[in-house]
C-alpha angles and dihedrals in degrees: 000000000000088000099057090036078057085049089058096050093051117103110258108220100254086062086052102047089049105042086054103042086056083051105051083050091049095053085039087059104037126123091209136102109275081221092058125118088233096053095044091049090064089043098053088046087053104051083047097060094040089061093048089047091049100052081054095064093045091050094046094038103219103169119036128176087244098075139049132241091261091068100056123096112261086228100055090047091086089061089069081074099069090088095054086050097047088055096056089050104062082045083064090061121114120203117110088199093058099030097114092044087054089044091057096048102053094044083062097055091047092053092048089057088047092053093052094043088049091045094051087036092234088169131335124278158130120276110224116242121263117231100206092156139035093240087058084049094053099040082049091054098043087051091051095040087053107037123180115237087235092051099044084051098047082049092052088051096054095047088054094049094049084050094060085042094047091049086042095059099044098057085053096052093050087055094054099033094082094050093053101029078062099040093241085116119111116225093257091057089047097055091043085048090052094039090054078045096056098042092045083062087051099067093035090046084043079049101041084048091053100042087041082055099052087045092048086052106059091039088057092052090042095058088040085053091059101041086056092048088052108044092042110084114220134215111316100273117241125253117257116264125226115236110255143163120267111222139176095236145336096293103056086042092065082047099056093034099060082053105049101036096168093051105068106219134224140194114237082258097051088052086049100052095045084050097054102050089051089054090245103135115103092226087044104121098016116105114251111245114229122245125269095281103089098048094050096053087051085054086091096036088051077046110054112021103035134059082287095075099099087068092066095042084056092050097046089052095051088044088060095039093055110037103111094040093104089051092050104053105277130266097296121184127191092191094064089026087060088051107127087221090082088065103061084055087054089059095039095054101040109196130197116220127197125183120225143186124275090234113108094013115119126263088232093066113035098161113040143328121217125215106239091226106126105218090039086056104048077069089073092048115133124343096313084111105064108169124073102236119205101219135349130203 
């Protein structure tokens, strides 16, 4: 009598299917945190009546590999879904230190759903592939890490295309949400509601795997990462240095140190040398260059006997071109002597000039002598100085 009074009390399946399914679009929905406790609450509940839900199926049996999908009930055709919502529900969980486990779980439960929706050929696509081994995992990786472009152009079209479908199937099943949620729905608009329902699971479960691989992926490399950071020993460590002050010389070093007696105290040398036999100095292990001699001696071998040898052909020729120009006069010019820039050096240098008598000048320079000294004689520049001066001091 109390058992089947327990009986009684049980969910039947329908309750469970129902009351999880609310539940997985009220945490879809929700303007909360994932990581709330509100939000993890539902999603504890669902997975529990999902697995309560589930075992039921397997006691009563309802699909079997012996019959096809048209003999099913249309109204038992919705609870092919458990596995599919089981799967976004461990996606809900949050707990980093269990998220691969999580990963891993509900990529299980997608595929299972796959695997039911491809048997009873509820629509027409392609089975993910199962990774059973590592070496599976690392020829998978290899092959995502390096896609073809034809491949990475055949995935974007059928991503597009599971998109129109997706948006398709959604504008039909709003139409026909309001008649079965009612119960004004005949049994042929039922089955085609539950069927829209389960392809519509099949894009988001293809989605959910590929994003749960990507995400597999990079966790795997994360916790290899730190295995290999781990198990590779780096440089020795140092030994840990006492804290000390830093002085000039020794004197300055007794000085500080009767101070401070608790600091010991060092010269810059002292700190050098300490850091050099610990390996600390940043030029320590990279060769010393030579000074600018050498570089310089090689200047006429780069310019005689490389690419570089015109250049001295050219300057050879000017040298001789030019040899008795000093001697001549120089190169003049009235066109730049007559510049107005000169005067402006006139002004900036201001000279006094003072004319003297020819005796004791000497016969070599009759008319004039200059002073050497360069900013003095950009004064003189171009024609600004028009008299011939006889002497200047």
């Amino acid at each position: 009598m109390a058992a089947a009074e327990d009986e009684l009390l049980l969910p039947r399946l329908p309750e469970l299917f129902e009351t999880s399914k609310q539940l997985l679009d009220e945490v879809e929905i929700a303007t909360e945190p994932t990581g709330s406790r509100i939000i993890q609450d539902k999603v504890f509940k669902g997975l529990d009546l999902l697995k309560k839900a589930a075992e039921m199926l397997s006691q009563l049996e309802l699909f079997s590999q012996n019959e096809d999908l048209e003999e099913i009930a249309s109204t038992d055709l919705k609870y092919l879904m458990v596995p599919a919502f089981q799967g976004a529900f461990a996606l809900k969980q949050v707990n980093p230190s269990k998220r691969l486990d999580h990963l891993q779980w509900a990529r299980e439960h997608f595929l299972n759903y796959l695997t039911q929706c491809q048997y009873y050929h509820v629509a027409e696509f392609e089975l993910p592939k199962t990774k059973t081994n590592s070496a599976e995992n690392n020829t998978a990786n290899s092959s995502m890490a390096y896609p073809s472009i034809v491949a990475m152009a055949s995935h974007r079209q059928a991503k597009i295309e599971r998109y129109k479908q997706k948006k398709e199937v959604e504008h039909r099943l709003s139409a026909l949400k309001s008649a079965v949620e009612s119960g004004q729905a005949d049994d042929e608009h039922v089955r085609e509601y539950y069927l829209l329902h389960l392809r519509r699971w099949i894009g988001i479960s293809l989605e959910e795997i590929e994003s749960i691989d990507q995400e597999i992926k990079i966790l795997r490399e994360k916790d290899s990462a730190k295995e290999a950071s781990t198990s590779q020993s780096s440089r020795q460590d140092r030994p840990p240095m006492k804290p000390f002050v830093l002085t000039r010389d020794m004197a300055q070093a007794k000085v500080f140190g009767a101070g401070y007696p608790s600091l010991a105290s060092m010269t810059v040398n002292d700190w050098y040398e300490q850091h050099r036999k610990f390996g600390a100095l940043p030029d320590q292990g990279i060769a010393k260059t030579t000074s600018g001699a050498i570089p310089i001696i090689l200047i006429p071998y780069f310019l005689v006997f490389t690419k570089f040898w015109m250049v001295s052909v050219l300057a050879l020729a000017w040298l001789a071109y030019d040899w008795n120009t000093h001697s001549q006069g120089g190169r003049r010019s009235a066109w730049v002597r007559n510049w107005t820039i000169w005067k402006y050096f006139q002004n900036y240098f201001p000279i006094k000039v003072t004319t003297l008598p020819l005796k004791g000048l000497s016969p070599c320079c009759p008319d004039s002598s200059l002073p050497t000294q360069p900013h003095i004689f950009k004064g003189f520049c171009g024609q600004q100085w028009r008299s011939k001066p006889r002497g200047i001091i």
